[in-house]
C-alpha positions, -999 to 999 in steps of 0.1 A, spaced: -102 -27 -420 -80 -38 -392 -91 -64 -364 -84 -34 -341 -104 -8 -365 -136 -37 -365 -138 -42 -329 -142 -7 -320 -163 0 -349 -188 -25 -326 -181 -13 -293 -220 -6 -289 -222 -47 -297 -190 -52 -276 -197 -33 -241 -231 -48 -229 -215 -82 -233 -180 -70 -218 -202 -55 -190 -227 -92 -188 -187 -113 -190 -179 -90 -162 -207 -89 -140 -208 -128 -140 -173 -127 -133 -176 -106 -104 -203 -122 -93 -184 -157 -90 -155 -143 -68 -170 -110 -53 -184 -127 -18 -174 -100 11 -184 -96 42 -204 -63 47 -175 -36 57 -192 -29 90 -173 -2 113 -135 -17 117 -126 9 138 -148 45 154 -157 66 129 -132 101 123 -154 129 137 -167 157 109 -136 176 95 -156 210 104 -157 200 140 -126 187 149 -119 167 179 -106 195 210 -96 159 234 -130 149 249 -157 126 239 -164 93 228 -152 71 201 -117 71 212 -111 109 211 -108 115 243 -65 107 244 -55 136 221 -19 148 226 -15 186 235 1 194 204 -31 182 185 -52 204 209 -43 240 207 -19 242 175 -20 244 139 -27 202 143 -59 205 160 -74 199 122 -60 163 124 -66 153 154 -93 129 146 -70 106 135 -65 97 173 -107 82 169 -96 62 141 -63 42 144 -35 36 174 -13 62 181 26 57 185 43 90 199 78 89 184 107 116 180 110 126 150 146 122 152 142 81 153 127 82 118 148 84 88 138 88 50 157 69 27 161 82 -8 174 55 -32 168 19 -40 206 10 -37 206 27 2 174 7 9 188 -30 -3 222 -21 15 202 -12 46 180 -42 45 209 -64 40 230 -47 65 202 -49 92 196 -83 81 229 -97 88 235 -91 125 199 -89 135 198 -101 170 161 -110 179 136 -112 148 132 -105 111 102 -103 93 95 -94 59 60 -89 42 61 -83 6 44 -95 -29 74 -114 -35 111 -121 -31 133 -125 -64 156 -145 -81 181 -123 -91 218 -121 -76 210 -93 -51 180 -112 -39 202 -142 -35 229 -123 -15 201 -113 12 189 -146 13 226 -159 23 230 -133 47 202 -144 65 205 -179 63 243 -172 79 233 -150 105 204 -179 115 226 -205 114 256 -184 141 224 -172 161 199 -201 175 181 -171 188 165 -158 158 134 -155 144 127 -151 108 90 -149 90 85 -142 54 54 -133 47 45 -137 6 17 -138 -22 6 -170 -29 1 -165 -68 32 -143 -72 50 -163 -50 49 -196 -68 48 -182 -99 74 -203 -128 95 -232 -120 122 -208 -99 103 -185 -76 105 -172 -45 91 -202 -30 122 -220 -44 140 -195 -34 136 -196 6 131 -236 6 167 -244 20 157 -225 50 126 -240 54 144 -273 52 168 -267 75 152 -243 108 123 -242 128 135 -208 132 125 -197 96 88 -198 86 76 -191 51 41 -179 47 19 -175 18 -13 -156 17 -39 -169 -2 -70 -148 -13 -102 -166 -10 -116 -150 -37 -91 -176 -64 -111 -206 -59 -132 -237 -80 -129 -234 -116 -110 -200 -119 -82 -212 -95 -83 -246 -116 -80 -228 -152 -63 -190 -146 -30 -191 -156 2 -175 -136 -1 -137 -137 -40 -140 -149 -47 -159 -115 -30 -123 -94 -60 -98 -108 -82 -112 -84 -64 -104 -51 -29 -102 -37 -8 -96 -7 8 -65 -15 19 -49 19 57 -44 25 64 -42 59 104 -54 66 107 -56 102 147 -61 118 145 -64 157 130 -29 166 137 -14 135 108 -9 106 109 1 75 75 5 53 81 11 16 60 5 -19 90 -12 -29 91 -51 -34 123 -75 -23 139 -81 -63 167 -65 -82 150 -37 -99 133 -22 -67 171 -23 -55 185 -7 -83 166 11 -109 128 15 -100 121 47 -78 100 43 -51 95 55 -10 111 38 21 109 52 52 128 34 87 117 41 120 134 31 153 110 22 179 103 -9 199 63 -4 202 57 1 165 85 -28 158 63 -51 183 29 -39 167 40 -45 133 53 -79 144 20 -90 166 2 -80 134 18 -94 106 17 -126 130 -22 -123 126 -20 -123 89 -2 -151 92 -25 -172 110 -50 -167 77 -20 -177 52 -7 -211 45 27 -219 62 49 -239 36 67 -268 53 95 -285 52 84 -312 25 77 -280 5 37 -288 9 17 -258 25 -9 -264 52 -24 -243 75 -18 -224 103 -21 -238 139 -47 -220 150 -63 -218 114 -92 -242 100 -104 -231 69 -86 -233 33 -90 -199 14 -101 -217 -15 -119 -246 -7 -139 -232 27 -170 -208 29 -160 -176 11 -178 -150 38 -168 -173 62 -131 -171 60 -131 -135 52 -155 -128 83 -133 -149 104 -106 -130 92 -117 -97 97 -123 -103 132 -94 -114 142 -74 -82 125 -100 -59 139 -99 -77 176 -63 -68 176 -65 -34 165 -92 -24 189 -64 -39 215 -39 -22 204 -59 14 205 -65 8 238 -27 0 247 -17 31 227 -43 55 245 -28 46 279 9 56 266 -2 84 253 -17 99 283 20 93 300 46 124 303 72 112 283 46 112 254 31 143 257 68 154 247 70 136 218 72 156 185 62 133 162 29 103 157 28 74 137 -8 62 127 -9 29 108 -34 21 86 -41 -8 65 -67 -21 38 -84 -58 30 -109 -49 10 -120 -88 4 -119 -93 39 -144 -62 46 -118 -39 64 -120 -5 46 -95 18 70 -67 32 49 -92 46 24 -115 61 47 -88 78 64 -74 89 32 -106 98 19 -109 118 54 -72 135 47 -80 144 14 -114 164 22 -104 181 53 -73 199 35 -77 233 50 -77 263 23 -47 278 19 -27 245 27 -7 224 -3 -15 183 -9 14 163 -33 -4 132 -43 23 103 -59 18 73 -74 28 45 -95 -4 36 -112 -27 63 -118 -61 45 -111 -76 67 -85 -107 51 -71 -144 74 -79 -139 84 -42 -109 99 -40 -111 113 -74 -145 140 -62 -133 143 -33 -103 160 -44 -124 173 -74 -152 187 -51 -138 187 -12 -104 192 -5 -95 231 -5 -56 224 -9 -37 236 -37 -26 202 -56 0 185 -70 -2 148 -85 24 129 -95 27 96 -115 49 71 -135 49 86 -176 45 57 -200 84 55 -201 87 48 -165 60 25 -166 69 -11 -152 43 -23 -175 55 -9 -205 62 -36 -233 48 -60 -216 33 -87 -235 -2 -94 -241 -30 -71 -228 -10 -62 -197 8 -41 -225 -23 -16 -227 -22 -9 -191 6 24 -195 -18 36 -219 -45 28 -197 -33 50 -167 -31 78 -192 -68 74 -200 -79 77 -167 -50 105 -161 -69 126 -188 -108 118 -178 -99 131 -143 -85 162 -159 -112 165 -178 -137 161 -152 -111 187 -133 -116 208 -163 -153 211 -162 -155 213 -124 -138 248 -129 -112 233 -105 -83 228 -131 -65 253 -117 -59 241 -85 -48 206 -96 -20 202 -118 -6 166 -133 30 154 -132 51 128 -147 81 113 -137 104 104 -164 139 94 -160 158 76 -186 169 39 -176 143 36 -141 111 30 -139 86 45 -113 67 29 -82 65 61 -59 34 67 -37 18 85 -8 13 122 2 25 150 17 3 176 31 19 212 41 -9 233 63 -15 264 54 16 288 61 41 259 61 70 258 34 75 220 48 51 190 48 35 184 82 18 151 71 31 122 47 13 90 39 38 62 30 30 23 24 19 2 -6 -13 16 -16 -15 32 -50 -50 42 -42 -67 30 -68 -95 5 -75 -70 -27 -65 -60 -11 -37 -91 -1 -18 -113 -31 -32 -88 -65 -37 -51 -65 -20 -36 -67 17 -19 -28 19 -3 -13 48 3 24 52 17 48 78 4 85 89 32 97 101 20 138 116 55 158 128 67 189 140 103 178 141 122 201 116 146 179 106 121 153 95 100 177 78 130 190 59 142 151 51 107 147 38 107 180 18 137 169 5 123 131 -8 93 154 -25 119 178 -44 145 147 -53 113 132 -70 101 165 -89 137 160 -102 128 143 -133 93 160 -132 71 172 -160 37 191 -163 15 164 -182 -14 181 -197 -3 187 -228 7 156 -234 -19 138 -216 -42 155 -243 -22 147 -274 -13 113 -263 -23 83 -283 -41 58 -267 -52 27 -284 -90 21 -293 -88 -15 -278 -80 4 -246 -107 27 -248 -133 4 -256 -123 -19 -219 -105 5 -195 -137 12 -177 -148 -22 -174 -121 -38 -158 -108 -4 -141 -105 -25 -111 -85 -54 -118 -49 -35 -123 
């Protein structure tokens, strides 16, 4: 008998102390602050919002009022609104157009960069944006650069991309290097997890990349293979008041993060007391939370009083943005998902992508049991896995994602509602895949009418331990309905109906016997 063959033979032995090792692990890092209400509550999905009442409703553009929108306009209750034209936004394709973009926009930037990501590589490319901006910062004394990192993945190895950005830190005021450091990695687990390990228990995992009043949100990451070869979702808008929002916000993360100086030492933030992993838990996350939520409540208010002007009401497109910090006690990205998902009007059509197909318990009945949409998912095969052949345990997690792929079709399956969700799988020889968000076509429209973009995968991680950032972008701009059509089809390219497979696939018994025990770790 194999060691394999005698550890699942024991899995009735194996799972109550798995579940005790886990439960005492959660219970040393798992100390959030209540969620409480970060922002108003979206009104009921039956009722929605016609532009008066409380809760922030009462600014709804006319578009959202008497049209085939009026089902969404509860959004306007639950996050700021930026009224854009449609044809300011463009959607970029491929991971070569996005680097070139970057790094164009990044050498004659005139006022400010910032870039958010989980980290910056090593590789050549990465190396060749660095030197573009350390050029244009040393021609233009008026710039302003912030990198905003992970901590963990940041500093991971001897050359990282802490080493990486260094010789700017060393040499400008005008560059600072942030790191955000979960609170949850603290006392003996920050002392004894090793590198990788130490990044299951929170991360910042926005990507937000910010060029004077240009933003682009993606999934994507700042190293070679999201540049080249791994497929993923970038969108750029053009617009000053979403470029300064973004800015003003990722400056409040900041203040939370460590700032690395020029000795190469972090410390923290001016207007910052508390170490992540040496102060009070709940009180760094609650301090935290506040100060995120203070500025969003700000910002609402802002937004509601250019919305209500007449160049607005003209606008043919809204940008919502959304973000999740679930260790800090801000659930807002998953509530409003969760709110998308179960107001999908029948007769309408919902594509669901992403990378890691871990879809939280929520989001999972809700399409399952609420959402009326005819539905299409989409995910990474094993073959376009970044995880695959990875060593150690992290080399289960492809096989992992095709557990859970199968239980929810299962549980699909014996909801009677297999017909009306159908699983993809992306598969394209040489790239890996790291698409995600949604596009949502009401009923009688050949072209999607609302697209979620960001970093969220939603899944367990997503909702419960990382920093994420999304958009909600709502159009009735053609054009950008047909550019976003056109993203959706380019991705169906290399495409495949997974059931069968799903069904047939092998997965190993060590797998089986933890996937649902530590579900929420990847």
């Amino acid at each position: 008998m194999s060691v394999i063959d005698f550890l699942f033979s024991w899995q009735i032995v194996l799972k109550p102390l798995l579940k005790m090792i886990r439960r005492l692990f959660s219970t040393l890092i798992a100390d959030y602050p209540p969620a409480g209400e970060f922002l108003p509550s979206a009104p009921s999905n039956r009722q929605p919002s016609t532009g008066s009442g409380s809760g922030g409703a009462d600014v709804v553009p006319p578009a959202f009022r008497t049209s085939s929108l009026q089902s969404l306009s509860w959004l306007h209750a639950i996050s700021p609104c930026f009224p854009v034209s449609g044809d300011r936004i463009e959607v970029i394709r491929e991971p070569g157009t996005f680097y070139n973009t970057l790094l164009d926009k990044c050498s004659v930037a005139q006022r400010r960069i910032m870039l958010a990501s989980l980290y910056l590589g090593t590789g050549s490319l990465e190396t060749q944006l660095v030197a573009a901006i350390h050029e244009n910062l040393r021609n233009n004394v008026q710039l302003k650069v912030d990198v905003l990192l992970d901590f963990t993945r940041g500093t991971r190895g001897e050359r990282n991309s802490k080493t990486t950005l260094m010789p700017l830190v060393k040499e400008t005021d005008n560059f600072r290097l942030s790191l955000y450091h979960t609170p949850v990695l603290r006392g003996l687990t920050k002392r004894l997890a090793p590198p990788r390990w130490n990044e299951l228990l929170g991360i910042q995992h926005m990507k937000l990349y910010l060029v004077d009043d240009t933003v682009i949100i993606s999934g994507a990451n700042l190293s070679n293979d999201y540049f080249t070869n791994r497929q993923d979702r970038y969108v750029m808008i053009e617009d000053r008041r979403l470029a300064d929002f973004y800015a003003n916000f990722l400056g409040k993360v900041q203040e939370f993060s460590l700032t690395v100086g020029r000795d190469g030492a972090t410390r923290l933030h001016d207007t910052w007391t508390m170490l992540p992993y040496k102060c009070a838990q709940l009180e760094f996350a609650t301090e935290a939370r506040d100060r995120i939520r203070a500025y969003y409540r700000s910002v609402m208010d802002e937004q509601r009083a250019v919305c209500e002007r007449d160049e607005a009401q003209h606008a043919d497109t809204w940008i919502f943005p959304l973000i999740e910090m679930g260790q800090l006690g801000i659930h807002h990205d998953s509530l409003a998902t969760k709110q998308l998902l179960s107001g999908c009007l029948a007769g309408s059509q919902l594509r669901l992508a992403t990378g890691y197909f871990n879809l939280t318990e929520t989001y999972m009945n809700t399409l399952t049991n609420e959402c009326q949409a005819q539905c299409n998912i989409l995910m990474a095969h094993p073959n376009a896995n970044g995880f695959l052949g990875a060593k150690g345990p992290a080399g289960g997690i492809p096989a992992a994602y095709s557990l859970l792929a199968r239980k929810f079709l299962e549980m699909l399956k014996s909801s009677g509602q297999s017909h009306r969700v159908e699983l993809l799988e992306y598969e394209r020889p040489g790239w890996t895949y790291h698409a995600k968000g949604l596009w949502y076509y009401l009923p009688d429209s050949s072209l999607p009418n609302v697209t979620l973009i960001g970093s969220s995968n939603f899944g367990e991680r997503s909702v419960n331990r990382d920093l994420e950032a999304q958009i909600c972008v709502v159009t009735n701009n053609a054009t950008l309905q047909r550019k976003l059509e056109t993203e959706y089809q380019n991705l169906l390219q290399h495409a495949t109906t997974a059931e069968t497979e799903l069904i047939n696939r092998p997965v190993p018994r060590w797998v089986r016997a933890v996937v649902g025990l530590f579900r929420n770790f990847f």
